[in-house]
C-alpha positions as semicolon CSV with decimal commas, in nm:
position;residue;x (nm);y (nm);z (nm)
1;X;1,408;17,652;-2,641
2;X;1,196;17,455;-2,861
3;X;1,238;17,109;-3,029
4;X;1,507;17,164;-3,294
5;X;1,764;17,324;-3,064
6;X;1,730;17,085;-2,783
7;X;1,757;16,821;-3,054
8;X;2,057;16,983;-3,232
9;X;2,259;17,032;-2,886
10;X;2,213;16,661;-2,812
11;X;2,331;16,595;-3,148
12;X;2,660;16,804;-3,102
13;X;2,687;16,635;-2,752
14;X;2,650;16,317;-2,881
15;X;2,917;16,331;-3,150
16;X;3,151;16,498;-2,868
17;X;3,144;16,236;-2,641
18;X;3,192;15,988;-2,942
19;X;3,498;16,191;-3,048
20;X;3,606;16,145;-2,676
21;X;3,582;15,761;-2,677
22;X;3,743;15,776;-3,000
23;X;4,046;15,907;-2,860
24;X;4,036;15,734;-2,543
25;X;4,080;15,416;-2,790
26;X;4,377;15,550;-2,971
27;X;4,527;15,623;-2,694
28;X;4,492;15,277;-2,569
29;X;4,582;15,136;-2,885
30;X;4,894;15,320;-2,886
31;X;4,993;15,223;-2,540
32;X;4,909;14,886;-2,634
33;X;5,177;14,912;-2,948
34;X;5,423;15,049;-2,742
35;X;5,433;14,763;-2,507
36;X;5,470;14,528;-2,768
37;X;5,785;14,671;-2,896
38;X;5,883;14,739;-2,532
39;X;5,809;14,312;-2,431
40;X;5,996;14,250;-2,770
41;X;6,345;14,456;-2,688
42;X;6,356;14,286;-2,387
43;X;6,325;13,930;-2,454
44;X;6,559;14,004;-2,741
45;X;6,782;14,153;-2,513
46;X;6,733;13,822;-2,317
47;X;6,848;13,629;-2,541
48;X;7,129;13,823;-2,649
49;X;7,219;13,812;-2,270
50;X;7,171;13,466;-2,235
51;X;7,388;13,359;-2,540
52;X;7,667;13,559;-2,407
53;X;7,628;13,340;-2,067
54;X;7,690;12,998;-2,321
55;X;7,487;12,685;-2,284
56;X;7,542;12,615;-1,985
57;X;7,276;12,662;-1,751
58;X;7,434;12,724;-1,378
59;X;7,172;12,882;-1,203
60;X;6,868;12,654;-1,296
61;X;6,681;12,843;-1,425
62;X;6,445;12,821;-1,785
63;X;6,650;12,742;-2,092
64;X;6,587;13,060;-2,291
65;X;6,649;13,033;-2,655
66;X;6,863;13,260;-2,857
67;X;6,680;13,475;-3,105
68;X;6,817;13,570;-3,469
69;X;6,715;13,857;-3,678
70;X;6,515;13,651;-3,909
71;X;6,153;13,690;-4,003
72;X;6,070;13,375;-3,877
73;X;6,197;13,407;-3,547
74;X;6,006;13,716;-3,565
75;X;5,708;13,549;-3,592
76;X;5,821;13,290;-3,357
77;X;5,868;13,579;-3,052
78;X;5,518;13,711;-3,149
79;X;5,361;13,364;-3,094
80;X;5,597;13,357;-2,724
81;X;5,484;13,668;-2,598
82;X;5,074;13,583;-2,737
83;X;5,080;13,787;-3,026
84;X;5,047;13,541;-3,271
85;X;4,678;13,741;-3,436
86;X;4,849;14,066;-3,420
87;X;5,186;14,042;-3,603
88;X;5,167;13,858;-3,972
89;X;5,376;13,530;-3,997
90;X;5,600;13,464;-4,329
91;X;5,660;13,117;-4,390
């Protein structure tokens, strides 16, 4: 084999395993998403639960706010659960 072929199979190898990573990372991007939604269903689901238990706090536990459907509670669960870069804030 001489120069140009070896050169030319390393190229194509190359740009497969860059292809590879590439899709390794959407992948992980998309797992990534899909835990964020998953983290924010269940603390809204927390709060629904824990407004239906009333103010009253019998077990001790954390006070756990109620969440509403507004954008700025939104924003305020992203900022709860860390996300405050990922998810734009509306004032």
């Amino acid at each position: 084999m001489n120069f140009e072929t070896v050169s030319l199979l390393l190229n194509w190898l190359e740009l497969g395993a860059l292809f590879g990573i590439l899709s390794r990372l959407a992948r992980t991007f998309d797992l990534i998403a899909s835990t964020q939604r998953e983290l924010r269903r269940a603390i809204h689901h927390l709060g629904e639960y824990h407004g239906e238990l009333g103010a009253d706090n019998s077990l001790g536990g954390p006070e756990i706010p109620s969440i509403s459907r507004s954008s700025h509670a939104r924003a305020d669960l992203g900022s709860a659960v860390g996300l405050d870069d990922m998810a734009p804030q509306s004032l």
